[in-house]
Backbone as a ProteinNet text record, in pm:
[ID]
protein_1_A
[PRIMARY]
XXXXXXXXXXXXXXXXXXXXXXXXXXXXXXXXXXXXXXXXXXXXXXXXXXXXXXXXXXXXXXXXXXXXXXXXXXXXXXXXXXXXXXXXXXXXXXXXX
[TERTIARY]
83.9	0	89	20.9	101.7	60.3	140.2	141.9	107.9	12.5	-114.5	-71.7	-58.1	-15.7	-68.5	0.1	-102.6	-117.4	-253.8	-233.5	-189.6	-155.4	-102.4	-196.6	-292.2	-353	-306.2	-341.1	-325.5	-408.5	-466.5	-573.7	-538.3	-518.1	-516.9	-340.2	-271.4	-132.6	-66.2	-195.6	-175.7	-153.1	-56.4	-30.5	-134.2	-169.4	-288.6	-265.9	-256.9	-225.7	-353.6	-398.3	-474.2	-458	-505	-458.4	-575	-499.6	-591.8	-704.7	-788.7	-897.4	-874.5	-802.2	-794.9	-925.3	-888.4	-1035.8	-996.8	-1066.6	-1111.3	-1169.7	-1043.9	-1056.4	-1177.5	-1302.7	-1328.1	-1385.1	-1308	-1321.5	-1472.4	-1557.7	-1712.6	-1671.7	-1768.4	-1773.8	-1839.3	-1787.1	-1891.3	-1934.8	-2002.2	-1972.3	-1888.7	-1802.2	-1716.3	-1600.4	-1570.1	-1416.8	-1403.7	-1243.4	-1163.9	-1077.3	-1032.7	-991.5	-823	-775.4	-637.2	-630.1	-764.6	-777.1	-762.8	-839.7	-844.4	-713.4	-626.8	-509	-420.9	-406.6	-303	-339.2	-497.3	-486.3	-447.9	-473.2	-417.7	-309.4	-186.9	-60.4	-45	-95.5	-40.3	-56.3	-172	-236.7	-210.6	-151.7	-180.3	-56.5	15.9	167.2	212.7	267.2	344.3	213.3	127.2	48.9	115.8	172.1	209.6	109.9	154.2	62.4	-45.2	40.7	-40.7	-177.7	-118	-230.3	-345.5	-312.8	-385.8	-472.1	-430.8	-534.1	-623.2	-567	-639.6	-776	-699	-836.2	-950.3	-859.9	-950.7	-1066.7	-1018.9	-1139.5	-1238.2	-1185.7	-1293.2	-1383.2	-1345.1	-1446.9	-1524.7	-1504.6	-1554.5	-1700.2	-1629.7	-1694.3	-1766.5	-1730.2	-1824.8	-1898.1	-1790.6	-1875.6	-1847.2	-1733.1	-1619.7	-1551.6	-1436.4	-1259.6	-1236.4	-1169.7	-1124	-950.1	-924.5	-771.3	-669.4	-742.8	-648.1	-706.8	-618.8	-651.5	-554.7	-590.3	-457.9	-519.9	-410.4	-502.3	-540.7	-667.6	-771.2	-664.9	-565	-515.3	-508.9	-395.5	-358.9	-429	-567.3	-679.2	-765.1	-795	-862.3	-779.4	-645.2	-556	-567.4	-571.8	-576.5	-692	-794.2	-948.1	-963.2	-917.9	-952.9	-872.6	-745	-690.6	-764.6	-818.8	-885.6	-997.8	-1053.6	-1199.4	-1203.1	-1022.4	-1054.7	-985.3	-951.8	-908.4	-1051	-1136.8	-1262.6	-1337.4	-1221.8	-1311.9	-1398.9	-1520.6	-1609.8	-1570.4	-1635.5	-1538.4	-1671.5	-1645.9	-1768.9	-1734.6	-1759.6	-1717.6	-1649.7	-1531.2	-1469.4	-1516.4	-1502.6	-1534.4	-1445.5	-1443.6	-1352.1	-1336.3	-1260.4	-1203.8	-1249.8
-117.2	0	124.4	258.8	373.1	431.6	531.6	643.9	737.4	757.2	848.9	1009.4	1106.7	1204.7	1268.1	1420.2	1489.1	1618	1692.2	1842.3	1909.2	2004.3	2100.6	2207.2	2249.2	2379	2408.6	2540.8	2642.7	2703.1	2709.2	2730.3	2825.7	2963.5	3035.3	3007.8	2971.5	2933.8	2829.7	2708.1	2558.1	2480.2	2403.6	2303.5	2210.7	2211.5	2037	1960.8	1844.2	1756.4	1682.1	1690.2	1600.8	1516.4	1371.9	1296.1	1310.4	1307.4	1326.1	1200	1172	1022.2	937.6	794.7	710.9	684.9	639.3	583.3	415.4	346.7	217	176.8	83.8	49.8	-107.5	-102.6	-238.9	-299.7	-388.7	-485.4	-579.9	-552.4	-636.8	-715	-852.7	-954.6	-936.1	-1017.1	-1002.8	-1193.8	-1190.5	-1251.6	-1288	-1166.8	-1178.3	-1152.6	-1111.7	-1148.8	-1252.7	-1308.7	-1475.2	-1412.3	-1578.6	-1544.3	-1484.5	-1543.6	-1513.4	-1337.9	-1303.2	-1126.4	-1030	-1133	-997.3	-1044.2	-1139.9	-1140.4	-1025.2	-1075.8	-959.8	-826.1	-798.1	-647.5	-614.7	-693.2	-643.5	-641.2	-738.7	-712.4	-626.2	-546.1	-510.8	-364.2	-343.5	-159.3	-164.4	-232	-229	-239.8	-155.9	-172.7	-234.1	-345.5	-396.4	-595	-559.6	-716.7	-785.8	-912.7	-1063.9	-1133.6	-1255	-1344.6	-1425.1	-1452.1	-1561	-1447.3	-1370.2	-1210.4	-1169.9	-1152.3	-1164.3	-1234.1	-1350.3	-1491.5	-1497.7	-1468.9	-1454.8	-1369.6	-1241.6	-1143.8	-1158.4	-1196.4	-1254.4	-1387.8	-1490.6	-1606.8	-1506.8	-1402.7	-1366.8	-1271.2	-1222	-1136.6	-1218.5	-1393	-1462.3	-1512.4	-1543.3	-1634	-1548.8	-1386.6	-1322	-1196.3	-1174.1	-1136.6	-942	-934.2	-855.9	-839.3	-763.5	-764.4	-652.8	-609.2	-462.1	-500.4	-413.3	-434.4	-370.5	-261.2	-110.5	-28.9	10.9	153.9	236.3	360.2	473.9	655	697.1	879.9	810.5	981.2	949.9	1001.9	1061.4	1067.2	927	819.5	754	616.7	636.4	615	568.2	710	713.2	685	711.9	624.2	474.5	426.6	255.6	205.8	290.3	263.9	287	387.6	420.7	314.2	270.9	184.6	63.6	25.5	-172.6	-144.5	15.4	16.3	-11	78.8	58.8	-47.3	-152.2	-285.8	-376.6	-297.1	-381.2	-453.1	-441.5	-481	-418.1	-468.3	-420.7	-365.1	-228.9	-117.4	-51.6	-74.3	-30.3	129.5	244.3	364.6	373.1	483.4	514	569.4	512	560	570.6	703.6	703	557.4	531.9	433.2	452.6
0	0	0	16.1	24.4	105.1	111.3	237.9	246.2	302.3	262	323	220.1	229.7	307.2	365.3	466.1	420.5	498.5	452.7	623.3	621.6	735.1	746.6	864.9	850.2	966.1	968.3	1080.9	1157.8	1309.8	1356.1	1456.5	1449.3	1576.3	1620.7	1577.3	1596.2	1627.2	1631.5	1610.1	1443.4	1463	1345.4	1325.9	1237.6	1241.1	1143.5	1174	995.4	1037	881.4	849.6	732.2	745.4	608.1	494.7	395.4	261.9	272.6	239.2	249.8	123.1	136.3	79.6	-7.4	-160.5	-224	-248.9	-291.4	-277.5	-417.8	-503.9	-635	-600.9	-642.5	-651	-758.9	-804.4	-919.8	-906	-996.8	-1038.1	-1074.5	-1070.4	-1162.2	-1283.1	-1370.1	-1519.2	-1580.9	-1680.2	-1744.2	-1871.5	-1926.6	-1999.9	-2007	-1885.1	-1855	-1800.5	-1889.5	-1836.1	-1692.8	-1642.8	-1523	-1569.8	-1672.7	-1732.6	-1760.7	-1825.7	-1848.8	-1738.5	-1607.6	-1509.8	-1410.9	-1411.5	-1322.9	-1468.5	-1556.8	-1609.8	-1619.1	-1638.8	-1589.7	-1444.6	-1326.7	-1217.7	-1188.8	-1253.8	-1257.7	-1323.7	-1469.6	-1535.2	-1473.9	-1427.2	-1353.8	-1213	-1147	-957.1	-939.1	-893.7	-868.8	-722	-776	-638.9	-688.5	-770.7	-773.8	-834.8	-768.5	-813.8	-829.5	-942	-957	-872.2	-761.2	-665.1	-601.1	-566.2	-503.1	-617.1	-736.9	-890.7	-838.7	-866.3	-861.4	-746.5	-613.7	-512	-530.5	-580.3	-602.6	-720.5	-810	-938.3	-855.9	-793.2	-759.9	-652.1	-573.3	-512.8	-565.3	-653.1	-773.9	-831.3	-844.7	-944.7	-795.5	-720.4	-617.5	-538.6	-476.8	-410.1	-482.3	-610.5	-672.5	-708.2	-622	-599.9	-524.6	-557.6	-436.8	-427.3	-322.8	-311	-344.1	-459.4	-524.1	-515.1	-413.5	-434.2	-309.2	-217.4	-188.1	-175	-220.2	-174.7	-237.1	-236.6	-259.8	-367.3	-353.5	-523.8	-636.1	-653.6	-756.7	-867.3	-755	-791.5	-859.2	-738.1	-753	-879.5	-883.4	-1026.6	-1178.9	-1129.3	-1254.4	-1267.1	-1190.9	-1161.3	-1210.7	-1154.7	-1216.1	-1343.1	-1397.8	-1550.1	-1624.8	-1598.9	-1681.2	-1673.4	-1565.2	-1497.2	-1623.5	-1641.3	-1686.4	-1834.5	-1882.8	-2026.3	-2051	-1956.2	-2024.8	-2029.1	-2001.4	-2011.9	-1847.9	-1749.8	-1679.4	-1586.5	-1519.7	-1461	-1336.5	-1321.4	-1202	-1090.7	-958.6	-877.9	-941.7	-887	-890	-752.2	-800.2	-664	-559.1	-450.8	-305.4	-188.9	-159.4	-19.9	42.5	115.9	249.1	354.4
[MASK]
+++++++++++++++++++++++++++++++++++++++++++++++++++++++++++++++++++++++++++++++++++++++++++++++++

């Protein structure tokens, strides 16, 4: 995972950090994606996914029907998602953590 950045405000002459809010990539099931399509898009878009973790998340998309594959800032976020989406596979919409 990553390390969720912070912002710094200032209140009357106090420091405050607060962390930015994580979003939450989750992969749908379909009927036309193979199980071979959606482990290589998650290796290929999710940085740091190995095969055996792939596979893990791929049978529980198949079996419950979706997996949570990703969380971290929405920047990075919504990059991960747009790529899973235009490789075709099925994408909840992003939601905070």
């Amino acid at each position: 995972m990553t390390v969720t950045p912070t912002v710094t405000k200032e209140k009357a002459g106090q420091t405050i950090k607060q962390h930015y809010p994580n979003y939450k990539i989750i992969v749908l099931n379909d009927d036309f994606n193979t199980f071979p399509h959606v482990i290589e898009c998650l290796m290929k878009y999710i940085p740091g996914m190995d095969g055996d973790r792939a596979r893990e998340l791929t049978d529980q998309i198949h079996y419950e029907g979706q997996a949570l594959v990703w969380v971290g800032p929405q920047e990075q976020a919504e990059l991960y998602h747009q790529q899973l989406k235009r490789a075709g596979l099925t994408m909840a919409p992003l939601e905070q953590a």
